[in-house]
KEBABA-676322 format. One record per residue (C-alpha): residue in one letter; x, y, z. Coordinates in Angstrom, 2 decimals. Layout:
REM residues N
> a,X,Y,Z $
...
REM end
This chain:
REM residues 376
> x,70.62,91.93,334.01 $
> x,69.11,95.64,333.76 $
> x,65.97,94.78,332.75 $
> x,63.33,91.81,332.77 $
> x,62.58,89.75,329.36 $
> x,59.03,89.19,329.33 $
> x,56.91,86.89,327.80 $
> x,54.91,89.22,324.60 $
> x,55.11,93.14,325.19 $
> x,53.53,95.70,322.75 $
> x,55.59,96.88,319.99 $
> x,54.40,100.60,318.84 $
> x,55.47,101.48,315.25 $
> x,55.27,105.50,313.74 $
> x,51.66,106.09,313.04 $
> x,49.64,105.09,315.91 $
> x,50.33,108.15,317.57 $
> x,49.30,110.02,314.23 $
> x,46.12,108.73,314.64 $
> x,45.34,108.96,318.27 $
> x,45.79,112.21,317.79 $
> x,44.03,112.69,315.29 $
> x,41.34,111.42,317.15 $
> x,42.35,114.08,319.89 $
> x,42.14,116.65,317.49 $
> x,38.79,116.20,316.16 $
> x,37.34,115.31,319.66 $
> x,36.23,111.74,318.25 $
> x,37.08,109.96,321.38 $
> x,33.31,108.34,321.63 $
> x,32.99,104.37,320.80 $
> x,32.43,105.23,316.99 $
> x,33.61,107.26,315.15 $
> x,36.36,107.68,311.07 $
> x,38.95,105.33,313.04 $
> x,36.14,102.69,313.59 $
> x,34.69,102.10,310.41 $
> x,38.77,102.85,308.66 $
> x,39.35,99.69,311.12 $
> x,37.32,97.43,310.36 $
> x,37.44,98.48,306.26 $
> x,41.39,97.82,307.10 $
> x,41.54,94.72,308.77 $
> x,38.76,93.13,305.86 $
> x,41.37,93.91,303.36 $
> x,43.99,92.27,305.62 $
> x,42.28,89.05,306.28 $
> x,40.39,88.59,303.53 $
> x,37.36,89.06,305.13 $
> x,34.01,90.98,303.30 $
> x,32.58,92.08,306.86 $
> x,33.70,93.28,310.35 $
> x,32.71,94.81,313.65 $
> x,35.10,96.02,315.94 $
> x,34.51,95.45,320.05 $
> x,36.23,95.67,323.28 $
> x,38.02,92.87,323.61 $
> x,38.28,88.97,321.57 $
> x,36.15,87.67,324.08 $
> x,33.49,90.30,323.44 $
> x,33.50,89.21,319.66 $
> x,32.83,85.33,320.77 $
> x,30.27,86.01,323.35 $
> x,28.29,88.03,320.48 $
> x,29.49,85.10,317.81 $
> x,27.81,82.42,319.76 $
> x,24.98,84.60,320.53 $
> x,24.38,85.43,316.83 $
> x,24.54,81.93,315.82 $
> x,21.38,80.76,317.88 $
> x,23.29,79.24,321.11 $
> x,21.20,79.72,324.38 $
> x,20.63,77.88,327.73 $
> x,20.60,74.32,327.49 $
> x,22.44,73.83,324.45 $
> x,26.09,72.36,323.84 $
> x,29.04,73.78,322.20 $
> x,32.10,71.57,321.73 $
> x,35.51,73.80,322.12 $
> x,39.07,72.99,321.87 $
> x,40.54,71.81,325.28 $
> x,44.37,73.16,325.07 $
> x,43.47,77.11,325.14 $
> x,42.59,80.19,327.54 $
> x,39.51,80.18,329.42 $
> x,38.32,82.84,327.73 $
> x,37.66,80.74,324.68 $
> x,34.84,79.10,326.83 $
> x,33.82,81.04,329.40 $
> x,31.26,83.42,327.13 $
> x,29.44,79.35,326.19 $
> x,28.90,79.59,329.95 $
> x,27.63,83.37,329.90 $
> x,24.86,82.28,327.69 $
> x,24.17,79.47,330.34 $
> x,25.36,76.86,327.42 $
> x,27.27,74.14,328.40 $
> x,31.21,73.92,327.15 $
> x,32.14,69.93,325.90 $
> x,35.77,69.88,325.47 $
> x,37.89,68.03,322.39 $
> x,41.30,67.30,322.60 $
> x,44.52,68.46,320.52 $
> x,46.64,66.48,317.50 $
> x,49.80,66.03,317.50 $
> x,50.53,67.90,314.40 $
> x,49.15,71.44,315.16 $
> x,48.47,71.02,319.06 $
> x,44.80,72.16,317.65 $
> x,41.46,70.23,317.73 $
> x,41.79,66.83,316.21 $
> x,39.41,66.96,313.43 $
> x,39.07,62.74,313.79 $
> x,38.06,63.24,317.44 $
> x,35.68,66.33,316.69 $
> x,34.29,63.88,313.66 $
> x,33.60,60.93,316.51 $
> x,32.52,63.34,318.58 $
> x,29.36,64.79,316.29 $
> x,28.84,61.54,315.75 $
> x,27.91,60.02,319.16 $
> x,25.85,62.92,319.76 $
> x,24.16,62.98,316.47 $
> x,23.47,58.79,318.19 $
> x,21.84,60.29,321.13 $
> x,19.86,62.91,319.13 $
> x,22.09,65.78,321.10 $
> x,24.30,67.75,318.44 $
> x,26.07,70.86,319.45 $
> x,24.66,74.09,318.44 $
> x,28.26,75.13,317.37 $
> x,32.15,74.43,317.45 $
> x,34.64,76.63,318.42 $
> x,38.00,76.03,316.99 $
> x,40.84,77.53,318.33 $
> x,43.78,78.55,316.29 $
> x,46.64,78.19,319.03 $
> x,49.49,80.08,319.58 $
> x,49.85,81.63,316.29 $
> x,48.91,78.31,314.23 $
> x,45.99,77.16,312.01 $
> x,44.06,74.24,313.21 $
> x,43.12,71.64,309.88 $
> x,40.39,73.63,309.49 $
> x,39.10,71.48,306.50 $
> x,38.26,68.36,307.24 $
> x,36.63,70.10,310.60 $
> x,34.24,72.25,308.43 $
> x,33.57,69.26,306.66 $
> x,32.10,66.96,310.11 $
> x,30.22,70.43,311.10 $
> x,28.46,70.38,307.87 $
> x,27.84,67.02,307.64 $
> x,26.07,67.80,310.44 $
> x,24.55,71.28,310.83 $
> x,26.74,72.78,313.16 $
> x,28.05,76.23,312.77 $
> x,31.49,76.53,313.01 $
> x,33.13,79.99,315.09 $
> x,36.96,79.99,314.51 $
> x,38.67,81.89,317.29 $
> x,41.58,83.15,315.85 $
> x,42.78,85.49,318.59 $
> x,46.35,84.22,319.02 $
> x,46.42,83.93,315.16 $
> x,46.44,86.78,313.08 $
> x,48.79,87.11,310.25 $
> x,49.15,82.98,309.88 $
> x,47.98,80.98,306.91 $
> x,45.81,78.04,306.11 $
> x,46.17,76.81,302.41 $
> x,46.64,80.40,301.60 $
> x,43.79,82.01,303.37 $
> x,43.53,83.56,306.86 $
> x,42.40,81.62,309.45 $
> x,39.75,83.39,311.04 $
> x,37.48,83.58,307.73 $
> x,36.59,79.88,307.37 $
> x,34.02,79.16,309.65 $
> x,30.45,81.15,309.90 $
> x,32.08,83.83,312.16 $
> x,35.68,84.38,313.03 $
> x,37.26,86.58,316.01 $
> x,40.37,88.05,316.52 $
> x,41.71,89.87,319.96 $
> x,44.14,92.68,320.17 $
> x,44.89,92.41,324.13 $
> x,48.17,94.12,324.94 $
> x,50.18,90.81,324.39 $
> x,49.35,90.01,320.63 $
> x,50.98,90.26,317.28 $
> x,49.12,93.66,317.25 $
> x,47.32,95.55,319.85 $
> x,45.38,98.30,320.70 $
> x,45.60,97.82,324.33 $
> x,42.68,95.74,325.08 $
> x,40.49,94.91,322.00 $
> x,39.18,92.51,319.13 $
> x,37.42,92.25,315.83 $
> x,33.93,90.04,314.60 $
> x,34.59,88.96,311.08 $
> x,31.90,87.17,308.68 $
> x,31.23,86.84,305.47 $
> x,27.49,87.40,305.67 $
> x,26.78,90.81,306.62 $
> x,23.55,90.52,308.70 $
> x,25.52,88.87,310.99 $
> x,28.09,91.51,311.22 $
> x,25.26,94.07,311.54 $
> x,23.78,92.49,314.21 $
> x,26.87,92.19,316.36 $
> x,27.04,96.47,315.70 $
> x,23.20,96.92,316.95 $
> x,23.89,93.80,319.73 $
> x,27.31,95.66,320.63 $
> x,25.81,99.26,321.00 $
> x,23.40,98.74,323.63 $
> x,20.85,97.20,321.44 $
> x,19.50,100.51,321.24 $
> x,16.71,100.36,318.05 $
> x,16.21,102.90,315.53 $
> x,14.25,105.25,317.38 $
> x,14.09,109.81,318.48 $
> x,14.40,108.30,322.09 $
> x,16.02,105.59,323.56 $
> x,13.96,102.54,323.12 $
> x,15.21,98.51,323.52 $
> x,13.53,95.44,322.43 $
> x,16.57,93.20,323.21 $
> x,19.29,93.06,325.98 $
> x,22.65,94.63,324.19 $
> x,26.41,94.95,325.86 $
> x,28.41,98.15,325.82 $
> x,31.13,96.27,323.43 $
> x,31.99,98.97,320.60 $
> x,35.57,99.89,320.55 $
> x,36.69,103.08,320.90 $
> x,37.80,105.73,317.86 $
> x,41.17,105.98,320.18 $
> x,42.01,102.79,319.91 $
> x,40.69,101.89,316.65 $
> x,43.64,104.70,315.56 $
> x,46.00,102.54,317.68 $
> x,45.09,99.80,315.63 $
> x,44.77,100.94,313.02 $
> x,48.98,101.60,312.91 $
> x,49.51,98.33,314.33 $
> x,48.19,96.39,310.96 $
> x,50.30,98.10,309.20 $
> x,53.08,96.88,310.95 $
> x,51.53,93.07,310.85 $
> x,54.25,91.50,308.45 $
> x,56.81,92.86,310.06 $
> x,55.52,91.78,313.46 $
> x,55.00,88.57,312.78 $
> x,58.33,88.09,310.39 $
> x,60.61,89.24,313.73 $
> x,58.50,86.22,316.11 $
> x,59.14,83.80,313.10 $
> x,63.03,84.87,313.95 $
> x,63.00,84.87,317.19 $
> x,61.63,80.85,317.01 $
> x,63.93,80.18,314.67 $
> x,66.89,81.66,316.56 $
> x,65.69,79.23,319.76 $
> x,65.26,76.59,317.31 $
> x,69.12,76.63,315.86 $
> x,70.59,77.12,319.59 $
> x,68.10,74.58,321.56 $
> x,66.55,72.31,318.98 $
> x,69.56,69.75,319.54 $
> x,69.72,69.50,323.11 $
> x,68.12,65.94,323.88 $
> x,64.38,65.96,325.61 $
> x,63.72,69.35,323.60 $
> x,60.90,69.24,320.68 $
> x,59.60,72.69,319.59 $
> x,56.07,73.12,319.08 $
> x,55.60,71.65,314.63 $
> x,54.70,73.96,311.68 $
> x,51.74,72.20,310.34 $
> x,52.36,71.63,306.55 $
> x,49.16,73.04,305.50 $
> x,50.16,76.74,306.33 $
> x,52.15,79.39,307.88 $
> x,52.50,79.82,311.42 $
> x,53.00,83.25,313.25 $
> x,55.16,81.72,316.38 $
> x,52.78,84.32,318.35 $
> x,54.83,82.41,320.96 $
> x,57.39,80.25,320.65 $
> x,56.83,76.82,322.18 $
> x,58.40,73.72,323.10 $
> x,58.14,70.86,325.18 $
> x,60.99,69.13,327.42 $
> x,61.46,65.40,328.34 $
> x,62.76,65.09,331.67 $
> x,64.20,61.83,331.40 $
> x,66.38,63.07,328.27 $
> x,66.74,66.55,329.04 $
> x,67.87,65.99,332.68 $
> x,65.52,68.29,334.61 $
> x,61.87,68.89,333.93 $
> x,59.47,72.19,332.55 $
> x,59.37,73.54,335.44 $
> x,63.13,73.14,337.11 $
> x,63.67,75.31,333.39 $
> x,60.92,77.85,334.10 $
> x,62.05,78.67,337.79 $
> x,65.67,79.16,336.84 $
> x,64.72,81.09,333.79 $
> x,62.48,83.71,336.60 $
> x,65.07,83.19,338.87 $
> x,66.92,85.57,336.02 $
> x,64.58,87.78,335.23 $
> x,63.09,85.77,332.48 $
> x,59.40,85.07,331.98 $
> x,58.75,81.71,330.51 $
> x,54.88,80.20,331.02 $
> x,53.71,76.39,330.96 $
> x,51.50,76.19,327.92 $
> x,47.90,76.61,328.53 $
> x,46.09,74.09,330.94 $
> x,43.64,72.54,329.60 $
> x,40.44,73.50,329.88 $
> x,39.31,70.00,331.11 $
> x,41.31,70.30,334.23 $
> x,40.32,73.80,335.39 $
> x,38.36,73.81,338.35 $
> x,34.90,76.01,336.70 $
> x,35.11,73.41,333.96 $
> x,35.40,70.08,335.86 $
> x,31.69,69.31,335.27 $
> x,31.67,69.35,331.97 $
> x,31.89,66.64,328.89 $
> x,35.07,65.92,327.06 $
> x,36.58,63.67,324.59 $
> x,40.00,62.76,324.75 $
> x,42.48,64.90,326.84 $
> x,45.98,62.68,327.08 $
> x,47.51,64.90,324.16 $
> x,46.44,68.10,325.80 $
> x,47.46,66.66,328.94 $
> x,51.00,65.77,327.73 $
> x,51.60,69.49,325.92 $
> x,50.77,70.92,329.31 $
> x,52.75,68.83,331.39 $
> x,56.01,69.49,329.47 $
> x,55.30,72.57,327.37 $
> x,56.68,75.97,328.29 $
> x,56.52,79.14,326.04 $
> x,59.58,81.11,325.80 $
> x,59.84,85.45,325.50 $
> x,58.64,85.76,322.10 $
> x,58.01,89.74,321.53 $
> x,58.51,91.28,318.39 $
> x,60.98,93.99,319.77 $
> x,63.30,91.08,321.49 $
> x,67.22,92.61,320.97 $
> x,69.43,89.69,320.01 $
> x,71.05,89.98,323.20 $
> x,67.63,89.23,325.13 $
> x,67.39,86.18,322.80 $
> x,70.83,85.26,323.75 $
> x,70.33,85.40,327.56 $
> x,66.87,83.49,327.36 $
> x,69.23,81.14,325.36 $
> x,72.29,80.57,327.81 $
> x,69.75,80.29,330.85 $
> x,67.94,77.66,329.27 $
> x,71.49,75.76,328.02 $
> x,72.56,75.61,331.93 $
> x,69.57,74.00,333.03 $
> x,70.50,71.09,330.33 $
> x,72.26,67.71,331.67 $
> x,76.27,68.27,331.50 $
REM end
């Protein structure tokens, strides 16, 4: 092999280069600037969002989302289990403390029963979390309905993090623009990127003003520089606002060739014994941001990990799926309900390369390294 098949590389189209240098060329290289607001106009229109603000990175957007909706020291926010760190660690920035709910079955998402038991035993003890953050894994809606409908039986506000997500479905509608705020990331392994970034979305635009003034330095509306609260430096940049911009316009494609790629892994692997991919929930379209499976030992002959060494030992990246966020050592402290699904997916799941610019022979080699490690 010539070349290394990683995991999720960035996949440049024809225009983002247009408008970077555009951006060049009319010295608009500060965090604001035609790209910017074109952005975040742009990516409203994709989503079906009315409101957005544009920031450094997805975890920028959900540090200012839980910050907007009221959450402070002391308080709890309940937060899927099976996802990246970063989808807690900005509770813990605000000196909040993370309680962790477990996946279903169905969409390897929060279990909207457990969440629903959950508010319920705290609403017992008079201690309701000031908000829920639902994570939208791997490319696939949680059941976001029936979880909107436990938060508001109870007052809780509901953030969706949707930053492995863009491009999928729920019933029609974009995840991401359910709950009272949504976020989206562009880091360089998305569907789209532009390089390191992400996007506040909201459908009540005090919010999404807020997040501007919170994301600018705070800085008020004052001849000198004057600040009555404590801001972040978490505007994007024009640059790579033009970056993304071109990448959106390439969305349907992008997530049409990782639907392919899953579905090319599916027909080749999905009768070896042991081997379940990751399910398409019925109640919308998933992006396959990566494509995921999980491996039974005892059927397949050799375990996740026997697979994911031989795969590197190729040249082939292939990662477990996320540990959950119950295990990790800066969360060990912390509440949780459930964990055995999460647990499970972990122990057997493994992602496989899922780019958008995979060649069919990449797909192909991925394919016939994983077929050797198979019993017989």
């Amino acid at each position: 092999m010539t070349k290394p098949i990683l995991l999720s590389t960035p996949h440049m189209g024809d225009r983002e280069q247009q408008f970077v240098t555009e951006a060049f060329e009319t010295n608009w290289i500060a965090p604001i600037g035609p790209h910017v607001d074109a952005f975040e106009r742009e990516f409203c229109q994709k989503v079906g969002s009315s409101h957005a603000t544009a920031v450094t990175s997805g975890t920028a957007a959900l540090h200012l989302a839980l910050q907007l909706v009221g959450v402070g020291a002391g308080d709890e926010v309940f937060c899927s289990s099976l996802t990246f760190s970063a989808s807690a660690n900005p509770i813990v920035y605000l000196g909040a403390k993370p309680v962790f709910i477990d996946s279903d079955r169905t969409s390897w998402n929060m279990d909207p029963q457990l969440l629903q038991a959950a508010l319920a035993q705290r609403a017992a003890v008079g201690k309701l979390p000031k908000a829920v953050i639902l994570v939208h894994l791997y490319g696939q809606s949680a059941d976001i309905d029936p979880i909107l409908t436990a938060c508001q039986e109870y007052g809780v506000a509901v953030i969706e993090d949707a930053a492995e997500a863009l491009g999928a479905t729920y019933k029609g509608r974009s995840p991401g623009t359910f709950g009272t705020i949504g976020i989206f990331s562009f880091n360089g392994n998305k569907i789209i990127t532009t390089s390191g970034g992400g996007m506040l979305v909201s459908e009540d635009a005090s919010l999404t003003s807020k997040a501007k003034f919170l994301a600018t330095q705070a800085r008020d509306p004052a001849p000198h520089y004057q600040h009555s609260e404590i801001g972040y430096n978490y505007r994007l940049s024009n640059v790579l606002a033009g970056i993304g911009r071109g990448q959106l316009m390439v969305l349907n494609d992008r997530v049409a060739a990782r639907r392919r790629n899953c579905e090319v892994y599916q027909q080749a692997l999905g009768h070896l014994p042991g081997i379940q991919f990751m399910p398409e929930a019925p109640w919308g379209s998933a992006t396959r941001w990566l494509t995921c499976l999980t491996i039974d030992p005892t059927a397949f002959g050799v375990d996740r990990e026997h697979v994911r060494l031989a795969l590197a030992e190729a040249q082939i990246e292939a990662r477990p799926v996320w540990k959950p966020l119950h295990l990790q050592p800066i969360f060990a402290q912390y509440d949780r309900f459930g964990g055995e699904v999460a647990e499970d997916l972990f122990d057997r799941g493994l992602c496989l390369p899922s780019g958008s610019n995979l060649s069919d022979e990449d797909l192909a080699c991925v394919i016939d390294e994983f077929v050797k490690c198979a019993r017989g």
